[in-house]
C-alpha positions, -999 to +999 in steps of 0.1 A: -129-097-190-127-062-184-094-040-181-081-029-143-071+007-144-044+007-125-035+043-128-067+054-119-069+030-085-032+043-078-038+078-085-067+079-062-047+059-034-020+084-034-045+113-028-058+092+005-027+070+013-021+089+049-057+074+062-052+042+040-016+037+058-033+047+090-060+017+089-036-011+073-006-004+098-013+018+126+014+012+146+034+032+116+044+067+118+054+097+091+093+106+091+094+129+067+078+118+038+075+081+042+055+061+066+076+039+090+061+007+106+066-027+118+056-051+086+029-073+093+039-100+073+070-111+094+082-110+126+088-074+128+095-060+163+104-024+157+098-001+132+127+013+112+130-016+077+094-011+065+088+020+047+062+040+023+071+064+002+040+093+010+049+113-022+048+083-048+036+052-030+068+030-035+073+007-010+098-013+007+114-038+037+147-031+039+151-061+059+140-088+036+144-071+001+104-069-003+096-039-028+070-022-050+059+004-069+024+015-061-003+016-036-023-017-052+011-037-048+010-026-013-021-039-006-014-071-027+015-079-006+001-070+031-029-094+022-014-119+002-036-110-027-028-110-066-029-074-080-060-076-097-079-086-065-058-060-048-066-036-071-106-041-070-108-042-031-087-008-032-112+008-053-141-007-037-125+007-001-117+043-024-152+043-036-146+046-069-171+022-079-163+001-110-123-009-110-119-010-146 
């Protein structure tokens, strides 16, 4: 089995994460430097608990204690995917070809 390089995926993710955000919640806005939106993933009516850090790509609902670290566990936790499927559909959407 061949290694994810998650640092590589993440890297790349931060350099596009304005159009990433824009596509996975597009209801979301940019206050300073974090993109605010409603989270998917519960009931959320307004924006305001759910934000993205632009700069790093830490992550966080305010509201329910949800949190990461990086682009990849973003996209683990809006699809309810594990990381290293997260991680290989990131790249594949980055086009960086092979994830490893």
């Amino acid at each position: 089995m061949e290694r994810i390089d998650f640092q590589r995926i993440n890297r790349a993710a931060l350099t596009a994460l304005p159009a990433i955000l824009s596509r996975w919640l597009p209801d979301g806005k940019l206050t300073g430097h974090e993109w605010v939106a409603r989270n998917p993933r519960r009931g959320d009516e307004h924006p305001g608990s759910f934000k993205i850090n632009m700069n790093t790509g830490r992550w966080a609902d305010f509201a329910t204690g949800d949190r990461g670290g990086d682009p990849v566990s973003l996209a683990a936790y809006l699809f309810n995917l594990r990381q290293l499927e997260a991680a290989a559909r990131l790249s594949d959407m980055l086009g960086l070809g092979d994830a490893s």
